[in-house]
C-alpha positions as CSV (number, residue, x, y, z in Angstrom):
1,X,3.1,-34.9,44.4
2,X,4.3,-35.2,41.0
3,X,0.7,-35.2,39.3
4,X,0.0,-31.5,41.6
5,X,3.1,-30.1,39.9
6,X,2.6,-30.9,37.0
7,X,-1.4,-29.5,37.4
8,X,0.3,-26.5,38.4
9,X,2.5,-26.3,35.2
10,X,-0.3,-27.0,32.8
11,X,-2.7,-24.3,34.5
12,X,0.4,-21.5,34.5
13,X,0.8,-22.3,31.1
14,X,-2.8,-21.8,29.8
15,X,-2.9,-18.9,32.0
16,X,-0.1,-17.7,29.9
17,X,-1.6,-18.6,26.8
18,X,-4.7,-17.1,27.6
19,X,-3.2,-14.0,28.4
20,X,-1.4,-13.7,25.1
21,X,-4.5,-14.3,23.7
22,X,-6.2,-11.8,25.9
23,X,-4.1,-9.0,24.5
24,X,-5.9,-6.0,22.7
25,X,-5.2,-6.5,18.9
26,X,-2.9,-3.6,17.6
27,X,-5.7,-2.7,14.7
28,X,-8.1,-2.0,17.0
29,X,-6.2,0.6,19.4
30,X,-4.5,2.2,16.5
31,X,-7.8,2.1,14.7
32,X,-9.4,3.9,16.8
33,X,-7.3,7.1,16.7
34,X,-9.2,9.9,14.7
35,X,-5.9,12.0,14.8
36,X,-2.1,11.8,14.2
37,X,0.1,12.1,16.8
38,X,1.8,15.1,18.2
39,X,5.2,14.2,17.6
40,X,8.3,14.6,15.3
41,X,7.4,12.6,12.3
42,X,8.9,8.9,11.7
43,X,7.8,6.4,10.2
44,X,8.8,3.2,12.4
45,X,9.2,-0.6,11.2
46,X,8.2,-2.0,7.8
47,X,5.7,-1.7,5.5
48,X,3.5,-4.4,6.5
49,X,4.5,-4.2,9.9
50,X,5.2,-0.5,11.2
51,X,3.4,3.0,12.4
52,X,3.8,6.4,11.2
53,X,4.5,9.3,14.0
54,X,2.9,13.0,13.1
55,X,1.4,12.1,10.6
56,X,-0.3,15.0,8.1
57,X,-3.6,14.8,6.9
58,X,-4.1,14.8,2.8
59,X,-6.7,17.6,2.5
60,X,-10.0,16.0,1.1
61,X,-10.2,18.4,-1.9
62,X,-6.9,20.4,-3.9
63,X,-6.8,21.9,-6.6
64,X,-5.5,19.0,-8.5
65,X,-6.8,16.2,-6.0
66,X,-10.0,14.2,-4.4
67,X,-9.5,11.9,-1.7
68,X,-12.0,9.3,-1.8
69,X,-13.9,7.5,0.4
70,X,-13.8,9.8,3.5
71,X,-15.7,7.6,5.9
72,X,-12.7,5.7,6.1
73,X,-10.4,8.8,7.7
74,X,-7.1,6.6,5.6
75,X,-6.3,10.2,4.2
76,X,-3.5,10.2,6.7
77,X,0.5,9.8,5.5
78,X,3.8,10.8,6.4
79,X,4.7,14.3,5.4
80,X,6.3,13.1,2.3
81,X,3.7,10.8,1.2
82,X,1.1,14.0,1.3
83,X,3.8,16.2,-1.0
84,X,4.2,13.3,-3.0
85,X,0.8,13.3,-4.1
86,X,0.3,17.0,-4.6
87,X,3.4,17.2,-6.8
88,X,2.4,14.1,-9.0
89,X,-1.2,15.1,-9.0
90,X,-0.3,18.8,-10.6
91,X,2.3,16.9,-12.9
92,X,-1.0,14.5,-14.2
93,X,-3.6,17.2,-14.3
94,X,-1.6,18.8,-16.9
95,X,-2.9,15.9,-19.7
96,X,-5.4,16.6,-21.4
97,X,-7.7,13.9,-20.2
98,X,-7.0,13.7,-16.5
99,X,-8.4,16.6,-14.2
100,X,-6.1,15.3,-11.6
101,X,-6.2,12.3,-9.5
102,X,-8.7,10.4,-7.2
103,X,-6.5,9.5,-4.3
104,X,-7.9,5.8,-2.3
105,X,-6.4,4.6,1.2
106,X,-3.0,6.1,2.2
107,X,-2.7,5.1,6.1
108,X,-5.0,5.5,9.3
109,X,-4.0,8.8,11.6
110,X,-1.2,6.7,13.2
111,X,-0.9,4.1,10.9
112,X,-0.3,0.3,11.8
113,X,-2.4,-2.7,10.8
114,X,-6.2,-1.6,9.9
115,X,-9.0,-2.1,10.7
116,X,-10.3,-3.8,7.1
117,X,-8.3,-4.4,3.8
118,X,-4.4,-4.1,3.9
119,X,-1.8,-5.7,5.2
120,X,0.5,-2.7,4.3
121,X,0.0,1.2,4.2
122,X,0.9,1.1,7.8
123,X,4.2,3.4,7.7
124,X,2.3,6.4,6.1
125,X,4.5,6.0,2.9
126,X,1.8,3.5,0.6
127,X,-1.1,5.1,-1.1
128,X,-3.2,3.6,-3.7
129,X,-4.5,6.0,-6.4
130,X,-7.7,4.9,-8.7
131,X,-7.9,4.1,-12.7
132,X,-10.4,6.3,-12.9
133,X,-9.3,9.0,-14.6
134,X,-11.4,12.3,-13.0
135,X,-13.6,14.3,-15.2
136,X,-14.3,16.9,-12.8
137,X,-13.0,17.8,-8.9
138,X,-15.9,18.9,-6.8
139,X,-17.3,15.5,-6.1
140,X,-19.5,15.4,-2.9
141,X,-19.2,13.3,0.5
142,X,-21.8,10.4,-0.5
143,X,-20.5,10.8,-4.4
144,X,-16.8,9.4,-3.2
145,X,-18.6,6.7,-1.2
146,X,-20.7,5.4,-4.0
147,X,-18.5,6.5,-7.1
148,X,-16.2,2.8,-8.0
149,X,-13.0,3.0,-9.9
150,X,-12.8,1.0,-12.9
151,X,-10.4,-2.1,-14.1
152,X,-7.8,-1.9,-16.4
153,X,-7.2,-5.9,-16.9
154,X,-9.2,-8.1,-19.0
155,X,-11.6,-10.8,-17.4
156,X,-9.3,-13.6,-18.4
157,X,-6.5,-11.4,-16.3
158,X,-4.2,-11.9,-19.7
159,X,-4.8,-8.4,-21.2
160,X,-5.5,-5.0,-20.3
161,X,-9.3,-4.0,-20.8
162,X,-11.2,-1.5,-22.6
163,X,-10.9,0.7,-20.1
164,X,-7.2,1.1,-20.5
165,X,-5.5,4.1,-21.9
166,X,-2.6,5.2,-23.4
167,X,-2.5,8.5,-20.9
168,X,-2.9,5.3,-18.4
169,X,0.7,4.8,-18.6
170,X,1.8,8.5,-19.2
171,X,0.6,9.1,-15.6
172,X,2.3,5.8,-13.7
173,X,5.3,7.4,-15.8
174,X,4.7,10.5,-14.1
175,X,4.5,9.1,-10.8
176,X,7.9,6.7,-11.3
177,X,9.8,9.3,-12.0
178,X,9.2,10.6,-9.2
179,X,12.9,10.5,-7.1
180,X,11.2,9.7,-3.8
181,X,9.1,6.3,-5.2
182,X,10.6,3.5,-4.3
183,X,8.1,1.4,-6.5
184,X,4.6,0.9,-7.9
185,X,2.4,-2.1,-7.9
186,X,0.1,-2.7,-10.4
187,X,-1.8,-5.9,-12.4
188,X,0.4,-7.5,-15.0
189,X,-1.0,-6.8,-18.0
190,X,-0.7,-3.3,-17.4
191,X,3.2,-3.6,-17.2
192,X,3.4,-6.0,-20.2
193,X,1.7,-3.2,-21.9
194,X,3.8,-0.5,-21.3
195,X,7.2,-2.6,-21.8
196,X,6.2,-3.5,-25.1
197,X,4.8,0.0,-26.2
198,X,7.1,2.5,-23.7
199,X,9.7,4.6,-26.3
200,X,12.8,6.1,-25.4
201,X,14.4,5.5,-21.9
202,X,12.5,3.2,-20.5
203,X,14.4,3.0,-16.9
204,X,11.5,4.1,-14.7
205,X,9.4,0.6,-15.7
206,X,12.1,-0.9,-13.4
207,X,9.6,0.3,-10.5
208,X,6.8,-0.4,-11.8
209,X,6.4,-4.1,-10.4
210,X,3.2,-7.0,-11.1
211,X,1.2,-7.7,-8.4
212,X,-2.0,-9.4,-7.6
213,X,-5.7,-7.1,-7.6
214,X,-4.3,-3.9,-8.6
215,X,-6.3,-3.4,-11.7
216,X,-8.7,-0.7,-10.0
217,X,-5.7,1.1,-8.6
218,X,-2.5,1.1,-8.7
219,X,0.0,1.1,-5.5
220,X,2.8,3.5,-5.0
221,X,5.5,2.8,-2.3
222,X,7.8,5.7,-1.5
223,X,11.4,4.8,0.1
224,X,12.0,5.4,4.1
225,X,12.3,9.1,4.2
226,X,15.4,10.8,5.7
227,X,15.3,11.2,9.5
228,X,12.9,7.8,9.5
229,X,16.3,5.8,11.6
230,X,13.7,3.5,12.7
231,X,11.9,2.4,8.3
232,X,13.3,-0.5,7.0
233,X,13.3,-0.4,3.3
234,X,12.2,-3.0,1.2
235,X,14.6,-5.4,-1.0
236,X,14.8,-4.9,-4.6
237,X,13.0,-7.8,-6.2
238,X,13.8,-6.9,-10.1
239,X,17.6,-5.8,-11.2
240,X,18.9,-3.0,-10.0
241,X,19.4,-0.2,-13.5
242,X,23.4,-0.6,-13.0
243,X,22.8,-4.2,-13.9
244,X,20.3,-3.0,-17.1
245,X,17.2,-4.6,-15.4
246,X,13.9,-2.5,-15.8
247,X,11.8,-6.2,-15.3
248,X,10.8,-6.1,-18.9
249,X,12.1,-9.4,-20.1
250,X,10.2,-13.2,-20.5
251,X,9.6,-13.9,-16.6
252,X,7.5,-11.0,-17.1
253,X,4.7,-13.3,-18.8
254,X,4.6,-15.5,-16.3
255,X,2.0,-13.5,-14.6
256,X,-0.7,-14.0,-17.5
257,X,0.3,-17.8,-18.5
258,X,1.8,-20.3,-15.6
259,X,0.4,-18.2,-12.7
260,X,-3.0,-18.4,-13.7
261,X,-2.8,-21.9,-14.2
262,X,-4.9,-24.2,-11.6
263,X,-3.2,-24.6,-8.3
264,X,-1.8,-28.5,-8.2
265,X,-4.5,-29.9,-5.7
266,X,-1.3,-32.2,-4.5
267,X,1.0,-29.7,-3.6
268,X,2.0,-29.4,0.0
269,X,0.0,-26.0,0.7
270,X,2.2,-23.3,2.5
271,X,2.4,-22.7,6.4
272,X,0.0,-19.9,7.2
273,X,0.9,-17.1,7.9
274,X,-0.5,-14.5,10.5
275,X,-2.0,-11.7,9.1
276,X,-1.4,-8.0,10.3
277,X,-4.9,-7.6,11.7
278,X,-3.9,-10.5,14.3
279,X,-0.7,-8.2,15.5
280,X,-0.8,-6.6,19.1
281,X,1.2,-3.8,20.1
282,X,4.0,-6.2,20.9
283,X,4.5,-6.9,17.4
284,X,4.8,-3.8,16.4
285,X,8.2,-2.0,16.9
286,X,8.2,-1.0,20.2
287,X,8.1,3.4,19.4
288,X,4.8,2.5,17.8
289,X,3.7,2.2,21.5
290,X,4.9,5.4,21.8
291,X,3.0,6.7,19.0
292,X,-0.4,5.1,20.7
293,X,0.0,6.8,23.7
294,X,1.3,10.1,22.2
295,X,-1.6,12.8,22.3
């Protein structure tokens, strides 16, 4: 009877599995809300790992502002997030060269892992705002499909490109200082840039942080907003200002010289990793169930 036991373990267990498997992914039920939820809002878990609760939708046109790329409906973000942007984008339309600002993704309606594209912007508090700096504010529908931001970092990924201008950094300046930005993400070169030609106090480059791809855009982050019991903020990764660290010092250059060196074809590769799109709901905190199921 031994060999019909253990049958009967092996067939519960791939039952199990199977089920597991089974499981709607988390990107396609959040996905496929076309509105925010009508609750309280809060946004719940981790950036890469979260959902946002009544949410508010970035109108697609303001008088300083164009959200791009409607088709997507990712013009959805915690109620900070949305005066966020309408503060910073009235603060950069005053330059002379920038109309305002062409606003990319924020978040779905109820945020969590998309569809396509991120891994983060799924709290309603990431929002990735274009290089391009707008000549005029009355693009149409199909203009903000086909219109392409433009890159700010050289081929070689060493330097920053034509393209990049000095009102380039007076506007991530503008949105650093912000009180409510917990930091920005942007390509290298761009930060190398500004830490060697910055004047005066130059404590807001402490949140501007490198990152990989973001030379069409750059990535702002804004800190778990009060009321949010259920965000979990992210850990500093440069030195803090109390310890005089604004991430301007020689591990900065690492990003354009041992990084982009060939990857050792010998080195044991790292365990992979599930991506967000993989999640289901039980991932997820467990209020962003909640949020689903909210009307």
């Amino acid at each position: 009877m031994s060999w019909f036991v253990s049958l009967v373990a092996v067939a519960i267990s791939v039952g199990l599995s199977s089920q597991v498997h089974a499981q709607p992914k988390a990107n396609q039920l959040l996905g496929a809300k076309s509105k925010a939820s009508l609750q309280t809002p809060q946004a719940h878990g981790f950036y890469s790992k979260g959902c946002v609760a009544g949410a508010e939708q970035l109108a697609q046109t303001g008088p300083t502002w164009q959200a791009m790329r409607l088709s997507r409906n990712r013009n959805w973000g915690h109620p900070d997030m949305i005066a966020y942007l309408k503060r910073v984008s009235a603060k950069v339309a005053q330059l002379s060269d920038w109309k305002g600002l062409y606003i990319g993704d924020i978040s779905q309606p109820r945020g969590g892992p998309m569809t396509s594209g991120h891994a983060s912007h799924q709290m309603g508090l990431d929002a990735d705002i274009w290089m391009y700096p707008p000549k005029r504010l009355n693009l149409s529908r199909s203009e903000r499909e086909s219109l392409s931001s433009i890159s700010v970092r050289s081929k070689d990924q060493r330097s920053v490109s034509k393209n990049w201008r000095e009102s380039h950094m007076q506007v991530m300046k503008i949105a650093a200082s912000d009180p409510a930005v917990d930091r920005i993400f942007v390509t290298a070169p761009v930060k190398i840039w500004m830490c060697n030609r910055a004047k005066g106090n130059k404590d807001w480059l402490q949140k501007i942080r490198p990152f990989w791809g973001h030379h069409y855009h750059f990535h702002v982050r804004l800190k778990c907003p009060k009321g949010s019991t259920n965000c979990k903020t992210q850990t500093p990764t440069v030195a803090q200002l109390s310890k005089g660290g604004n991430g301007c010092d020689e591990t900065l250059n690492w990003w354009v010289t041992d990084a982009l060196k060939p990857a050792d074809p010998n080195a044991p590769k790292p365990p992979k990793r599930r991506h967000p799109r993989e999640y289901t709901m039980a991932d997820l905190p467990q209020q962003c169930t909640g949020v689903l199921k909210s009307r």
